[in-house]
C-alpha positions in Angstrom: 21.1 -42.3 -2.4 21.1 -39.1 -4.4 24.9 -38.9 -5.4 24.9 -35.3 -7.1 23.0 -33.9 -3.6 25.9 -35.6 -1.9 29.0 -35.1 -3.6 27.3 -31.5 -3.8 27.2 -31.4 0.0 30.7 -32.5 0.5 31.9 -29.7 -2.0 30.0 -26.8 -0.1 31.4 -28.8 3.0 35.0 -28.7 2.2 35.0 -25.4 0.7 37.4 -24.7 -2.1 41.0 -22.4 -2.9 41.1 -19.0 -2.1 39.9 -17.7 -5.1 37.3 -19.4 -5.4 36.4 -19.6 -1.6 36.5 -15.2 -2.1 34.0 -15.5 -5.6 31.9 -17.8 -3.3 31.6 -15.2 -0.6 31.1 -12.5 -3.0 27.9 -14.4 -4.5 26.7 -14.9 -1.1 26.9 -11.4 -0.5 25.1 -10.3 -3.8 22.4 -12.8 -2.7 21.8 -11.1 0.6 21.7 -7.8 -0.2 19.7 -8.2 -3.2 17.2 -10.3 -1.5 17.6 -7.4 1.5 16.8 -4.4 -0.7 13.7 -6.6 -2.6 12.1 -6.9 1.0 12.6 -3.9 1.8 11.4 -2.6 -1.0 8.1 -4.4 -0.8 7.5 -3.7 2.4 8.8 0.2 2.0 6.0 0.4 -0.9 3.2 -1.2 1.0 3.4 0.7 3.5 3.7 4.2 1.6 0.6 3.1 -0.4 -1.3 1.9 2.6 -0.5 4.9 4.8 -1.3 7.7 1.9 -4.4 5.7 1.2 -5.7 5.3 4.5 -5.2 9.3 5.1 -7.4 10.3 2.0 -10.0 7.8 3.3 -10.5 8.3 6.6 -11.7 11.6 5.4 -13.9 10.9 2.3 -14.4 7.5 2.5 -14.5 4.6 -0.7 -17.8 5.3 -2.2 -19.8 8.7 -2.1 -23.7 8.9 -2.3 -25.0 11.7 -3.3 -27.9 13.5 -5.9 -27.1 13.0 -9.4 -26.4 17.1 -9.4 -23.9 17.2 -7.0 -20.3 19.1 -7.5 -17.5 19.7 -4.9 -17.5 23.2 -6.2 -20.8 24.2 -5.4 -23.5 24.2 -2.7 -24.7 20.4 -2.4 -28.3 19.4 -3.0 -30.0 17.9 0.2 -31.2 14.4 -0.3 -33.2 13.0 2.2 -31.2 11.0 4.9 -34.0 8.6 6.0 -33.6 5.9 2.6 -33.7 2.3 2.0 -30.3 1.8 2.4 -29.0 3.7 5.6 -28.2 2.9 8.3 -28.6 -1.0 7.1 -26.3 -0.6 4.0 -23.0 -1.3 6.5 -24.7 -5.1 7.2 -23.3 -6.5 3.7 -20.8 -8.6 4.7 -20.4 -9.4 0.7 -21.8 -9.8 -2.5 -21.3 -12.9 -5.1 -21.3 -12.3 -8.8 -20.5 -13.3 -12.1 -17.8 -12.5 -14.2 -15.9 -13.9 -17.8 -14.0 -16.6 -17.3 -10.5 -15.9 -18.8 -7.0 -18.0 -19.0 -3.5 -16.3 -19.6 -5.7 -13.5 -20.5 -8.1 -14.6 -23.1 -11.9 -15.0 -22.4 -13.3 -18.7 -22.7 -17.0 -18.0 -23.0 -17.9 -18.9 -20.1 -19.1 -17.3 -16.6 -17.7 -17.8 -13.5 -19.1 -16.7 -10.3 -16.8 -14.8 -7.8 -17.3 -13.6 -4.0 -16.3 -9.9 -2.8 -13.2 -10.0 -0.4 -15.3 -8.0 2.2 -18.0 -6.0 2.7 -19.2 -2.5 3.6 -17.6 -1.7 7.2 -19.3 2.1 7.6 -21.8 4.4 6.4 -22.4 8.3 7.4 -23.8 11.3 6.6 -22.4 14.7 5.5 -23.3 17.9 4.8 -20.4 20.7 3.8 -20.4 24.6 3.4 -17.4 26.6 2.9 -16.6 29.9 4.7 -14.0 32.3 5.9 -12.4 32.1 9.1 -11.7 35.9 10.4 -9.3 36.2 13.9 -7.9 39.8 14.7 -4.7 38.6 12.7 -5.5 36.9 9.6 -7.9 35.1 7.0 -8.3 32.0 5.7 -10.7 29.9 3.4 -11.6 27.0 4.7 -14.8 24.0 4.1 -16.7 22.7 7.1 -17.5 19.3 6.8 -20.4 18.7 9.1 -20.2 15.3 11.1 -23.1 13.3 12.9 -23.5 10.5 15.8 -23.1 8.5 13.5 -19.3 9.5 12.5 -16.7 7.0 13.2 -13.8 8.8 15.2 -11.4 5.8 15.3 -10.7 6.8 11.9 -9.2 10.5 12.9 -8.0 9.5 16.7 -4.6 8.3 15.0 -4.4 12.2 13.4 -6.1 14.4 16.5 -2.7 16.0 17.8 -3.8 18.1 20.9 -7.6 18.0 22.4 -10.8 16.0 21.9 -13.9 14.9 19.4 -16.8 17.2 18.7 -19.5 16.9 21.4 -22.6 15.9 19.6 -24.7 14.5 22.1 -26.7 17.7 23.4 -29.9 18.7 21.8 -28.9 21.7 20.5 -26.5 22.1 17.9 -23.0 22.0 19.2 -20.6 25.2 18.2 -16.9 23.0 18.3 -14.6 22.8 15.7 -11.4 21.0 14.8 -9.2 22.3 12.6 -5.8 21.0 11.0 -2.4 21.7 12.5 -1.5 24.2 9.5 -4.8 26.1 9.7 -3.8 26.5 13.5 -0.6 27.8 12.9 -1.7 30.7 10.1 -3.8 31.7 12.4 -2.1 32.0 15.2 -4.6 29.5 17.4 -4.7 26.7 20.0 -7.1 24.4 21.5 -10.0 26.2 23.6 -9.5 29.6 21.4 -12.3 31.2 19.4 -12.8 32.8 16.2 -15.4 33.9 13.0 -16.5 32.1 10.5 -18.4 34.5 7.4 -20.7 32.4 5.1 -22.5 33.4 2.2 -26.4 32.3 2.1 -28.6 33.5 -0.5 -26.4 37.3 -1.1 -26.6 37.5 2.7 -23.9 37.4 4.8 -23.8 35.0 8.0 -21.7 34.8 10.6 -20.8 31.8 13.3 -18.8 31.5 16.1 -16.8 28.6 16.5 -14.8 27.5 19.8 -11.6 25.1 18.7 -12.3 21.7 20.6 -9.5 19.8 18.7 -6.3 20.2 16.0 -5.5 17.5 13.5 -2.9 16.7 10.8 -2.7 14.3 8.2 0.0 15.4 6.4 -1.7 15.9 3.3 -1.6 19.5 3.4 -3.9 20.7 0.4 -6.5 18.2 2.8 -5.6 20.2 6.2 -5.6 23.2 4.6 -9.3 23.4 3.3 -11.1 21.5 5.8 -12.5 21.6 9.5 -14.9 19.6 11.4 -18.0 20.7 12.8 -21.3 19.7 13.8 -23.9 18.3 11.3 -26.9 20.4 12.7 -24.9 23.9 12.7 -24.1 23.0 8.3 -27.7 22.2 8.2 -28.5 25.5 9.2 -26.3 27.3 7.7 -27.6 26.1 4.7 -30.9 26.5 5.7 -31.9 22.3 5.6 -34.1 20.5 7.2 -32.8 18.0 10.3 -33.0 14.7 7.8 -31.3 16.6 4.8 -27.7 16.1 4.0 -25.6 16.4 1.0 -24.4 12.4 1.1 -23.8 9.4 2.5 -19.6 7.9 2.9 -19.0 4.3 2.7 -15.9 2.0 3.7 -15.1 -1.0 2.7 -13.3 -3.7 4.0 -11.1 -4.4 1.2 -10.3 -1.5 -1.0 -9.6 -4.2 -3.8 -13.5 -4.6 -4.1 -14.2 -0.6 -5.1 -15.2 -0.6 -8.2 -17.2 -4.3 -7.8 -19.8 -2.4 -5.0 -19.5 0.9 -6.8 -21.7 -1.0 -9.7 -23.5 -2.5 -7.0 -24.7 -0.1 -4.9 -25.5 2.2 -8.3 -27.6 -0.8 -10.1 -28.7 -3.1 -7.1 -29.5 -0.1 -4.1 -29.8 3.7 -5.5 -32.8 4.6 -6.5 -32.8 6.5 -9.8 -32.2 10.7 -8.2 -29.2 9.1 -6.5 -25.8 8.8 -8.0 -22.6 6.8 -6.1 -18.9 7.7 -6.9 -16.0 5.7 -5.7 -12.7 7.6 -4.4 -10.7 7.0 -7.3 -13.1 8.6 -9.6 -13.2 11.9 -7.5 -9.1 11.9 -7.1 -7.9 10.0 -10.6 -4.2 11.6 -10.5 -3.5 10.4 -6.6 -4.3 6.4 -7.4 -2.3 7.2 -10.8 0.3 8.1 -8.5 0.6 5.0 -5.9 -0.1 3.0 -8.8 3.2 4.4 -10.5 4.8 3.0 -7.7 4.2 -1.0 -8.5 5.8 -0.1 -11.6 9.2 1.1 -9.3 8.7 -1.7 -6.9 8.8 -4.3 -10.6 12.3 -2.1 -12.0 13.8 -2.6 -8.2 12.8 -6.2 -8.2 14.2 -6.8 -11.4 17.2 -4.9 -11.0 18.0 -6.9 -7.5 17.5 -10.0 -9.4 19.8 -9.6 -12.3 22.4 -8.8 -9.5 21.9 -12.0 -7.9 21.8 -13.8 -11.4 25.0 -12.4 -12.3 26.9 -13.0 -9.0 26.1 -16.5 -9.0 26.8 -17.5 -12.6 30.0 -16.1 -12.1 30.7 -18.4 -9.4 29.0 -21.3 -10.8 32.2 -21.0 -14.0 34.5 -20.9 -11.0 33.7 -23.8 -9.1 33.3 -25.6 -12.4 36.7 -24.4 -13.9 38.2 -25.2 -10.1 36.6 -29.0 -10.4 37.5 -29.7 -13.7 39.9 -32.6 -12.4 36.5 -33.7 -10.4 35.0 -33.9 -13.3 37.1 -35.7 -15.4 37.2 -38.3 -12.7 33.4 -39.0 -12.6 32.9 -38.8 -16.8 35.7 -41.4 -16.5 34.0 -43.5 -13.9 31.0 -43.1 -15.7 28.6 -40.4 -14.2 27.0 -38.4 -17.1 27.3 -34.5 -18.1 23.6 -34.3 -17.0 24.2 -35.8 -13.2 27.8 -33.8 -13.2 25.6 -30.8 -14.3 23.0 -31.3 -11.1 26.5 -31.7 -8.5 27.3 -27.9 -9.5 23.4 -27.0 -9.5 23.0 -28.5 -6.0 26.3 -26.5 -4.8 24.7 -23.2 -6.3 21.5 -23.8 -4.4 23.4 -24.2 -1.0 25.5 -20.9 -2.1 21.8 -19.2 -2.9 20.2 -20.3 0.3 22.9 -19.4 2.7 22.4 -15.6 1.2 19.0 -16.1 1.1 19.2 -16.7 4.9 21.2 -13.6 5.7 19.0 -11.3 3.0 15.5 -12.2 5.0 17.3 -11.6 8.5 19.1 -7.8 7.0 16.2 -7.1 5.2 12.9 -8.0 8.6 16.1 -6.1 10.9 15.7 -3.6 8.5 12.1 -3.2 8.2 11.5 -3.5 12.1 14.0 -1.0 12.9 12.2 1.5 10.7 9.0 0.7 12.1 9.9 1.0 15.4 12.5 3.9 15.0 11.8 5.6 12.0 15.3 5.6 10.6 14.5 7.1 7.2 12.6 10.6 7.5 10.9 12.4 4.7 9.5 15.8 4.0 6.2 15.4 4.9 5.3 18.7 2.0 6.7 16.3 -0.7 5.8 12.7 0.4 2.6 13.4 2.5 4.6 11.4 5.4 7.2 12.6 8.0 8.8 9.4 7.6 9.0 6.7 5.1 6.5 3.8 6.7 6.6 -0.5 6.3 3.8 -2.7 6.3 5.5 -6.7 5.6 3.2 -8.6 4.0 4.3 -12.5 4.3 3.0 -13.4 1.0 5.4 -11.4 -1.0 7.9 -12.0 1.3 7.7 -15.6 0.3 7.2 -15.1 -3.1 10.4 -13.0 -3.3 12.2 -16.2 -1.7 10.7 -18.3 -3.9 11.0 -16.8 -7.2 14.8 -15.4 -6.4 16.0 -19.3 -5.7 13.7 -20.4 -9.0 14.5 -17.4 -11.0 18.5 -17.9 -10.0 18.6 -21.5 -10.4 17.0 -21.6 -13.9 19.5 -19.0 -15.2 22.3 -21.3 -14.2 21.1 -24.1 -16.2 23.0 -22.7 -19.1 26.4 -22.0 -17.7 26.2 -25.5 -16.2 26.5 -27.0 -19.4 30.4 -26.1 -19.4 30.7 -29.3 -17.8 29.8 -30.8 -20.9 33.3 -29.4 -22.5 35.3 -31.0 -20.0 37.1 -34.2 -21.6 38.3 -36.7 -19.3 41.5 -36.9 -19.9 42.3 -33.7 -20.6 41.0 -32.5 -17.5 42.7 -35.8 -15.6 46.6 -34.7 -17.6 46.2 -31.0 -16.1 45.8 -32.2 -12.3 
């Protein structure tokens, strides 16, 4: 029989004077909402990274393909579209390789072979040109970014706000257009409207009219407000290609974790040598600097959440130790050692750390599924990209915030357990 678990039990069973029953309560409370704002947190931060992520790739994609030449702020170069690689690139399901094998951060010398977490889930073609929209009203800049067949709409359905995709399936070139909800609204158009779009082509002027089959938003506005979707074949002309020329290939992965691992594969195992691959977070550095500034917040909230629970409970732990001193004058002088007395008290914390561990998960998933289903918290979507703030629970850290708050708290008791130590017997047996 495990005496200290017992006695320990009895204690939390039989609860304790006023005072201390209220310090008791108090700790509890600390527990739970600390525990409550760390999930929330985590999952508040997931999901703000996931969704702002997954905006910027469903239009550009993890990896780019494209000649060794090629600048955003220029006409492309064609490259031919008929290579190696395409369409057969999107079969890798992954890739092993080899790697330094290193523990607590220092290399041992020797190589380790590793597996990819996924593999590459799409790959399509692209061609862009930019031009100026011209209605009876206004102007506006804007970049066409010429689709294919071969263009995966689930990844805009989630963002197409009023009408329907691009129809690419006749033989000649088709003349719809979608445009983002903010283009729309400077000027002054719906779905079904038409309007003129002014190129420039060799000092000449061109001119192409588009019919408005669809209007999107993703919230990030400096991405709505440069660029439209139109038909592969109509860039191609524009720019005066051939039918299997296009300025690059887009790649997805399955896990954006592996980016930089097929980035180096694609460029030394695939490319030939006129072809040049960039990931996404080459092309846009300051935007992953950003979501990766916030793991940093998510580590100061964590912390901060943490030293609140650590300093609730010590304070009770001196308490219920002052409160028992008689208790524990009684067991030295039966004969139970500081070290078991010290594990009673340890026991009784963990029950006391559990029960607001049990109320923090239930607040803090109530929280989070509230907010995913209602939206509770709303945000300027010109600031944050997002009209509200999104949550995406991940079980893992979930559990690890469980785990490590009990560990964490239970550890930083150790020390203020040791009071019992200073307890003498009879002392402690005169005051009762």
């Amino acid at each position: 029989m495990n005496l200290p678990l017992f006695i320990a039990r009895r204690i939390a069973a039989a609860g304790g004077k006023n005072f201390s029953r209220i310090i008791i309560r108090i700790a509890v409370v600390a527990v739970a909402l600390s525990v409550a704002v760390m999930i929330a947190a985590t999952a508040l931060i997931a999901g703000f990274k996931n969704e702002i992520s997954r905006k910027i790739f469903e239009f550009w994609g993890h990896i780019h393909i494209t000649d060794t030449a090629y600048s955003l702020s220029f006409e492309p170069t064609p490259i031919d579209r008929d290579q190696d690689f395409y369409p057969s690139l999107d079969s890798v399901s992954g890739i092993t390789y080899t790697e330094p094998e290193t523990i607590l951060g220092f290399e041992t010398g020797r190589e380790v072979e590793r597996h990819s977490r996924g593999g590459i889930r799409h790959i399509q073609v692209y061609a862009h040109k930019p031009g100026i929209i011209r209605t009876k009203t206004a102007m506006e800049g804007i970049l066409l970014k010429g689709v294919g067949p071969d263009f995966d709409w689930n990844n805009l359905k989630p963002y197409l706000l009023e009408g329907h995709n691009i129809n690419l399936q006749d033989s000649v070139p088709s003349r719809d257009i979608i445009i983002s909800r903010q283009t729309a609204d400077r000027l002054q158009v719906g779905v079904g409207d038409r309007f003129i779009v002014h190129f420039v082509k060799s000092g000449e002027q061109l001119r192409r009219r588009f019919e408005i089959c669809g209007i999107y938003k993703t919230g990030l506005e400096e991405y709505d407000r440069k660029f439209a979707l139109c038909d592969i074949r109509e860039v191609q002309q524009l720019l005066g290609w051939e039918n299997d020329q296009v300025a690059g290939f887009e790649l997805w992965l399955d896990d954006l974790r592996d980016l930089n691992l097929y980035n180096d594969y694609i460029y030394q195992e695939v490319l030939p040598p006129d072809l040049l691959c960039v990931s996404i977070r080459t092309k846009f550095p300051a935007i992953f600097e950003w979501l990766d500034l916030q793991d940093l917040n998510e580590i100061v909230i964590l912390g901060l959440m943490l030293a609140v629970a650590i300093v609730n409970m010590i304070t009770a732990l001196l308490v219920l130790v002052l409160e028992r001193s008689t208790m524990i004058g009684v067991l030295k002088a039966l004969g139970e050692t500081d070290r078991r007395i010290r594990r009673i008290f340890l026991y009784y914390a963990a029950v006391i750390t559990l029960r607001g561990m049990f109320w923090g998960n239930l607040i803090g998933l109530g929280f989070c599924f509230l907010q995913d289903r209602f939206h509770l918290i709303k945000l300027n979507e010109a600031d944050y990209y997002l009209s509200y703030a999104p949550v995406q629970v991940q079980w893992l850290p979930v559990l690890g915030v469980n785990i490590g708050t009990l560990v964490v708290t239970l550890l930083f008791l150790i020390l203020p357990s040791f009071l019992v130590s200073k307890i003498a017997p009879v002392r402690a047996i005169q005051f009762k």
